[in-house]
Backbone bond lengths (Angstrom), bond angles and torsions (degrees), N, CA, C in turn:
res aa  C-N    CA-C-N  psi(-1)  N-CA   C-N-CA  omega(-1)  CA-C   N-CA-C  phi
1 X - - - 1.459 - - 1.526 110.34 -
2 X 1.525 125.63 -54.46 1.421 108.43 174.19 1.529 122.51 -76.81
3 X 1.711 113.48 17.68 1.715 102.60 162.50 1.518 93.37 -68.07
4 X 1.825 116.03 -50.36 1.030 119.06 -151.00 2.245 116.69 -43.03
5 X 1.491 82.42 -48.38 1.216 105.98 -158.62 1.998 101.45 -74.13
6 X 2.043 107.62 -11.03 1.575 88.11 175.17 1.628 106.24 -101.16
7 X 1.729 108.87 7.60 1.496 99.09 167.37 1.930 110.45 -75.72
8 X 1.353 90.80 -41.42 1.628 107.48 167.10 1.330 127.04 -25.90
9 X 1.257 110.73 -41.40 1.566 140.05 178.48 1.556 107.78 -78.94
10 X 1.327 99.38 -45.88 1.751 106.53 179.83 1.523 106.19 -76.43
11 X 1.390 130.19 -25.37 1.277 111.48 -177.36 1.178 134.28 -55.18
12 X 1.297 127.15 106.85 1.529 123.14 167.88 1.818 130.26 -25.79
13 X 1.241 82.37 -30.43 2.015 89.35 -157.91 2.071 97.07 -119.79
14 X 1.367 92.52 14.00 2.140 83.46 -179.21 2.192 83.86 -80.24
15 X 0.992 89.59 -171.83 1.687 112.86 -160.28 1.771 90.03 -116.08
16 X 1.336 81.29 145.77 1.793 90.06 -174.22 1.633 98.17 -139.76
17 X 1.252 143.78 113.22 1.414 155.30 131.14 1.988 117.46 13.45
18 X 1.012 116.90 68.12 1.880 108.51 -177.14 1.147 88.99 -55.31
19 X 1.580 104.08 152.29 1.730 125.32 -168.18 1.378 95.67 -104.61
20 X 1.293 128.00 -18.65 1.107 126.82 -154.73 2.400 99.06 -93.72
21 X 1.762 83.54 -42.74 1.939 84.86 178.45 1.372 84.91 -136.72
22 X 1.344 112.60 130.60 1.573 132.18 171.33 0.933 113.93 -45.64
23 X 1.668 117.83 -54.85 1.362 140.43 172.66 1.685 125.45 -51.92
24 X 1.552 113.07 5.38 1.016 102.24 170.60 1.553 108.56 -132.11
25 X 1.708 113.41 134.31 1.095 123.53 171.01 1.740 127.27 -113.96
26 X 1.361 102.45 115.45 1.345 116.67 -131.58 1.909 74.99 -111.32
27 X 1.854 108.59 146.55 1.445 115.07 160.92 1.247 116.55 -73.96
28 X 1.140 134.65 146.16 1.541 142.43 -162.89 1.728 100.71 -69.26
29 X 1.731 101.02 -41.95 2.004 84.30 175.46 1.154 99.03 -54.62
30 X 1.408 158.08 -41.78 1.502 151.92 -122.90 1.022 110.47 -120.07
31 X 1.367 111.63 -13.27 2.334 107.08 172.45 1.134 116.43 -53.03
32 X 1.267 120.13 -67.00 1.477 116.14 169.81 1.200 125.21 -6.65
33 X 1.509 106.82 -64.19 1.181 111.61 -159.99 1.701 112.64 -87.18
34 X 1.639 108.85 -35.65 1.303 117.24 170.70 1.415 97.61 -48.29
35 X 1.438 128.92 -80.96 1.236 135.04 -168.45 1.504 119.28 -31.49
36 X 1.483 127.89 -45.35 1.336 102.71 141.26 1.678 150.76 -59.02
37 X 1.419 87.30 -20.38 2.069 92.59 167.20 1.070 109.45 -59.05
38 X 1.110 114.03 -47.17 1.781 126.87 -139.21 1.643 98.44 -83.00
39 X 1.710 103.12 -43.71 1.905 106.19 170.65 1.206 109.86 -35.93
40 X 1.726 116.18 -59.98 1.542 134.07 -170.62 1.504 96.55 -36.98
41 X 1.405 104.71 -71.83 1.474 118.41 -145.92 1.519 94.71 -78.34
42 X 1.629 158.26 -33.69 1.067 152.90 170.29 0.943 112.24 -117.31
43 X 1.974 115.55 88.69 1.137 124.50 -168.33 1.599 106.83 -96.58
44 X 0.984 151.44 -38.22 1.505 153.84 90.86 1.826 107.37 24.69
45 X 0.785 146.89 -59.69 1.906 126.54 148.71 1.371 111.77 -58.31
46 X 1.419 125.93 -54.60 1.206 125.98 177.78 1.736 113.11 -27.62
47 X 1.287 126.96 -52.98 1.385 138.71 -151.12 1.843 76.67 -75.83
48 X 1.392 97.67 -48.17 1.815 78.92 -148.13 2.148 112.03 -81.30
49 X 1.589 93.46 5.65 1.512 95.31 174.59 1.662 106.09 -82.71
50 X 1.380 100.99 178.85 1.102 112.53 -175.75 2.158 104.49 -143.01
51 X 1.602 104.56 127.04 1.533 91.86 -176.84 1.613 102.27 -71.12
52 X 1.417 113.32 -174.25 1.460 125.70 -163.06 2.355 82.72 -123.31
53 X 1.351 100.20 116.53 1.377 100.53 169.11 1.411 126.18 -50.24
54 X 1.214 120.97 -21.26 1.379 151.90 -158.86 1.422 102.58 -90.72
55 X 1.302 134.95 -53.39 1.460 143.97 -140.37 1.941 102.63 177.50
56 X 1.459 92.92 114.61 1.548 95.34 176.42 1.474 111.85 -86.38
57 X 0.934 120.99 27.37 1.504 135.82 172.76 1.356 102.34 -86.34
58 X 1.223 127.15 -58.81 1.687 141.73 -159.61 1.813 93.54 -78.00
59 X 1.241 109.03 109.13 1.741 120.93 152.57 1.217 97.09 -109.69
60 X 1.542 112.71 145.21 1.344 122.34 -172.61 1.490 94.39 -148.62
61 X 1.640 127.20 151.83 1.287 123.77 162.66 2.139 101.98 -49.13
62 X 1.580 85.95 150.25 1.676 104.20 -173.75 1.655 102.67 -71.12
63 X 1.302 118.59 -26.67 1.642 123.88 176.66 1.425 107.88 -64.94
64 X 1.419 122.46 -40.71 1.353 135.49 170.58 1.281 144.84 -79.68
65 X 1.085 106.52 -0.73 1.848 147.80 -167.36 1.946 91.63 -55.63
66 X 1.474 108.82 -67.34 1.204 125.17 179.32 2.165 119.95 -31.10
67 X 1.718 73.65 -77.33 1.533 88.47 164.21 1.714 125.97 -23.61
68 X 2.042 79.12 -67.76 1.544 93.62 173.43 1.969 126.12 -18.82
69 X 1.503 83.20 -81.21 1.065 114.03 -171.24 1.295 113.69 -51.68
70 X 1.322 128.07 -45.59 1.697 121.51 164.82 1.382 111.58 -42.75
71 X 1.163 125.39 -32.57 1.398 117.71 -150.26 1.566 106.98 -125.51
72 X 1.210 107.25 1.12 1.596 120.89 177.15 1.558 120.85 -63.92
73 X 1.397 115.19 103.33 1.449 131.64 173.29 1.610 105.41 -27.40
74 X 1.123 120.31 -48.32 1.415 115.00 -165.82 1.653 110.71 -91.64
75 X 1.168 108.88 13.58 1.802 109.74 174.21 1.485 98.15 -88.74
76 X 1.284 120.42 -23.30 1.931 99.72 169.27 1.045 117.73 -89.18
77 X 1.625 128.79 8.23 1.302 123.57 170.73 2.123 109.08 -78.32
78 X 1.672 98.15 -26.81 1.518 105.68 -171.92 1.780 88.21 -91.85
79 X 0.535 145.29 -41.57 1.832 164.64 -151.00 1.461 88.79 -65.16
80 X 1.513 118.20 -53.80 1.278 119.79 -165.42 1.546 104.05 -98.00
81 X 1.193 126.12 -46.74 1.820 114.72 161.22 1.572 112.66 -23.09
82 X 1.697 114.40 -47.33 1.152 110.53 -149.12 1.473 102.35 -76.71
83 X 1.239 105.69 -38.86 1.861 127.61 -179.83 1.723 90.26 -51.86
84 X 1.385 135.15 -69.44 1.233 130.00 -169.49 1.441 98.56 -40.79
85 X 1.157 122.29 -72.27 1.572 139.41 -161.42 1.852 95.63 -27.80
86 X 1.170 95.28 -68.98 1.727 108.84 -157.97 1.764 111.79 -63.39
87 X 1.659 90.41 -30.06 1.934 90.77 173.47 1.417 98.83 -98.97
88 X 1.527 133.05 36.00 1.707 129.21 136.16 1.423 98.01 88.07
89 X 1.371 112.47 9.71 1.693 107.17 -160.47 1.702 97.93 -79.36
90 X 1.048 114.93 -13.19 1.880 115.16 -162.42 1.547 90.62 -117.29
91 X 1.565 114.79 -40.25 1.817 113.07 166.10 1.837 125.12 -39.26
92 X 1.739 91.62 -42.14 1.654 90.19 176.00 1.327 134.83 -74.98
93 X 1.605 100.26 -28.97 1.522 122.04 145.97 1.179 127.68 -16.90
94 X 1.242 103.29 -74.72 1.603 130.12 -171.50 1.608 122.38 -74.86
95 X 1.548 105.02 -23.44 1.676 117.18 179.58 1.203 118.68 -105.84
96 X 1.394 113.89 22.79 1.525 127.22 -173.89 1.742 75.53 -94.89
97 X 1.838 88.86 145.91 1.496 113.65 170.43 1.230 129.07 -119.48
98 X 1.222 110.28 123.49 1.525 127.53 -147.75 2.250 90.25 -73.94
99 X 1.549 112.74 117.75 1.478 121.03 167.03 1.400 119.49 -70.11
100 X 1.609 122.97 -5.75 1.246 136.91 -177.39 1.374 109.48 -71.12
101 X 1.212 112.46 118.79 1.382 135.50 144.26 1.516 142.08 -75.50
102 X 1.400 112.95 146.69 1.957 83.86 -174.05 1.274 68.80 -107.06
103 X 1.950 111.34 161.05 1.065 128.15 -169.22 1.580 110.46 -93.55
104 X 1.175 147.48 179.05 1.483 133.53 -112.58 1.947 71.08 -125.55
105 X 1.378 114.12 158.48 1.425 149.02 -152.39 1.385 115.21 -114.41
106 X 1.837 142.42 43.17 1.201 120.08 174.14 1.553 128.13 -41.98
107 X 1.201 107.90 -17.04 2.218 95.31 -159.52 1.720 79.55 -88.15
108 X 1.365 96.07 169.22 1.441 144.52 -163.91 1.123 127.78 -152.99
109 X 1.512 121.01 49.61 1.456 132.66 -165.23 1.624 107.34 -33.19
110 X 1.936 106.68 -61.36 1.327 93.74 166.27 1.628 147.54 -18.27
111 X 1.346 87.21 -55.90 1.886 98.13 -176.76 1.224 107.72 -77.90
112 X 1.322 126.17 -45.12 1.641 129.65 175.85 1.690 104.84 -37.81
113 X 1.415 109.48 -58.12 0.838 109.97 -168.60 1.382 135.69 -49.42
114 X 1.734 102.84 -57.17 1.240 110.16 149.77 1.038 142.18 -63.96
115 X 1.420 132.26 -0.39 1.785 145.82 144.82 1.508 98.54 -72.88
116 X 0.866 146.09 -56.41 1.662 119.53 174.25 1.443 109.98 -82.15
117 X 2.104 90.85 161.00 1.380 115.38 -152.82 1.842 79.58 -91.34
118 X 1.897 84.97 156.51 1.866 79.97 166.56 1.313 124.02 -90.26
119 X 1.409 105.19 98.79 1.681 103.13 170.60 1.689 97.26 -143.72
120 X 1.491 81.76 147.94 1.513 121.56 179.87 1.389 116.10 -40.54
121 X 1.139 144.78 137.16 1.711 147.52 -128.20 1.791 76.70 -138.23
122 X 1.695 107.64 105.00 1.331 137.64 145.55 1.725 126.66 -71.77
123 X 1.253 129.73 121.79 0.947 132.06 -175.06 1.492 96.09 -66.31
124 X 1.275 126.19 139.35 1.673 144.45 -177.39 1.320 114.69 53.76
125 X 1.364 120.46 12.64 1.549 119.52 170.51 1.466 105.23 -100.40
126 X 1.700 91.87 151.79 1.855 89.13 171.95 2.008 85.93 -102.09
127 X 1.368 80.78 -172.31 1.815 87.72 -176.86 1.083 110.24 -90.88
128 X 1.125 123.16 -17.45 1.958 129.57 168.55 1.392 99.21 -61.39
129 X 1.483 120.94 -30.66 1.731 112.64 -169.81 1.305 111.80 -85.47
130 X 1.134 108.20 -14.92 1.857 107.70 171.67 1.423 127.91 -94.23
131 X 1.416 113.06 119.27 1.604 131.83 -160.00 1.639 105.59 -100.10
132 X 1.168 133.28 90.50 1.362 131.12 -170.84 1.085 116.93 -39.74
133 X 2.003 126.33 -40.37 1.309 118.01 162.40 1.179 147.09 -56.44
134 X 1.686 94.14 -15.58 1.512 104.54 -176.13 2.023 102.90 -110.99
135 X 1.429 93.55 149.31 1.702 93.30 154.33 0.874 137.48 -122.30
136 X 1.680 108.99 31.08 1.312 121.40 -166.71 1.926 111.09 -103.63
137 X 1.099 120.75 151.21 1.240 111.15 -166.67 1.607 100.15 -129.30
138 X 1.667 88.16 148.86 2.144 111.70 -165.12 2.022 78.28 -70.28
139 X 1.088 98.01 168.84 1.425 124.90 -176.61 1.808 113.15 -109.04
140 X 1.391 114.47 30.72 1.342 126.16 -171.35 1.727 117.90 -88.55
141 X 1.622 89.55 116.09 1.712 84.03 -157.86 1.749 73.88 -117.90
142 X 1.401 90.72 132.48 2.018 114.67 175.23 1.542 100.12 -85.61
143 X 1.063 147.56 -49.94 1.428 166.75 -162.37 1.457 98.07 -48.71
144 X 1.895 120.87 119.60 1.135 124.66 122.43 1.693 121.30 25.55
145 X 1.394 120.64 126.28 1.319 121.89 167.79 1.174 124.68 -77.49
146 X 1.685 118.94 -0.35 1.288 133.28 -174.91 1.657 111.46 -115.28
147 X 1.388 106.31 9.99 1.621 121.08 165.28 1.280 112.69 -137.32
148 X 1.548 119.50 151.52 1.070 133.25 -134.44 1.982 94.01 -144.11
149 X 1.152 96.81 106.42 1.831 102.63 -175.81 1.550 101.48 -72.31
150 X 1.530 109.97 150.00 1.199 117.76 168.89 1.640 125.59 -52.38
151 X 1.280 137.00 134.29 1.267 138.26 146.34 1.640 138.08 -15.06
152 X 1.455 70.03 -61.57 2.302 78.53 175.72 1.621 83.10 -164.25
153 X 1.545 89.44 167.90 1.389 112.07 -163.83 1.586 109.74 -53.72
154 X 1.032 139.88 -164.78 1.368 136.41 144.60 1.565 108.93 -108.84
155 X 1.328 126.90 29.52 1.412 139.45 162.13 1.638 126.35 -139.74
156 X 1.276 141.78 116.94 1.169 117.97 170.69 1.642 138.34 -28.93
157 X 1.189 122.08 146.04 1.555 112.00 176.00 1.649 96.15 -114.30
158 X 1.169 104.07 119.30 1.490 121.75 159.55 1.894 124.03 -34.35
159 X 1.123 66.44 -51.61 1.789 80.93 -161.07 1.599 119.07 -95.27
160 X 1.666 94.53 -1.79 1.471 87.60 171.59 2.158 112.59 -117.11
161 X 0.979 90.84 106.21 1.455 123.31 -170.75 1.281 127.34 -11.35
């Protein structure tokens, strides 16, 4: 009977009680999110709940908060993190040292940079093909005989006349 009742717990779609209106029974994927509507809209319960440290799911009256918390299903989920923590079990994890290297870096954006001239980056031109006196452009299509280059840009060009 309690396998039954921890698939029960896992179900996405069982019905869960809003704390905020009795009257509403909300699917467990959807609390979350109800539970913030419902704050909005009944801000007046809101004041007088209290969250559960354990699980922000659990609002409970603020007089009862205490109670709660002794007896709250989800304090052995932190209960037992903490136990890992202290016997090094999540420490060894974490102090393993990564043998990765990034592999070694020829470019030099710098220098590139300053070895090329400043001119404006043409789609299918190299920079040897552009003649500052002229603005006329070679007709050099790189592309496959089985593709077919566009016509004109799909944007105006300003600057060409």
């Amino acid at each position: 009977m309690e396998v039954e009742d921890d698939f029960d717990v896992l179900d996405p779609e069982r019905l869960i009680q809003c704390p905020y209106n009795k009257h509403h029974q909300i699917r467990a994927c959807r609390f979350p999110y109800h539970l913030v509507k419902c704050k909005k809209s009944y801000p007046h319960v809101a004041k007088e709940l209290a969250t559960c440290p354990f699980n922000a799911r659990h609002l409970v009256p603020q007089a009862d908060l205490s109670d709660h918390i002794s007896k709250c299903n989800d304090k052995g989920f932190i209960e037992q993190d903490i136990v890992n923590q202290s016997s090094g079990f999540q420490r060894e994890q974490v102090n393993a040292v990564s043998t990765w290297q990034a592999p070694p870096c020829d470019e030099d954006w710098e220098t590139e940079l300053l070895e090329q001239p400043n001119s404006p980056f043409l789609w299918g031109m190299t920079n040897s093909g552009i003649n500052s006196s002229s603005t006329t452009f070679g007709q050099k299509n790189y592309l496959p005989s089985s593709v077919r280059a566009p016509e004109s840009f799909p944007y105006a060009v300003s600057w060409k006349g």
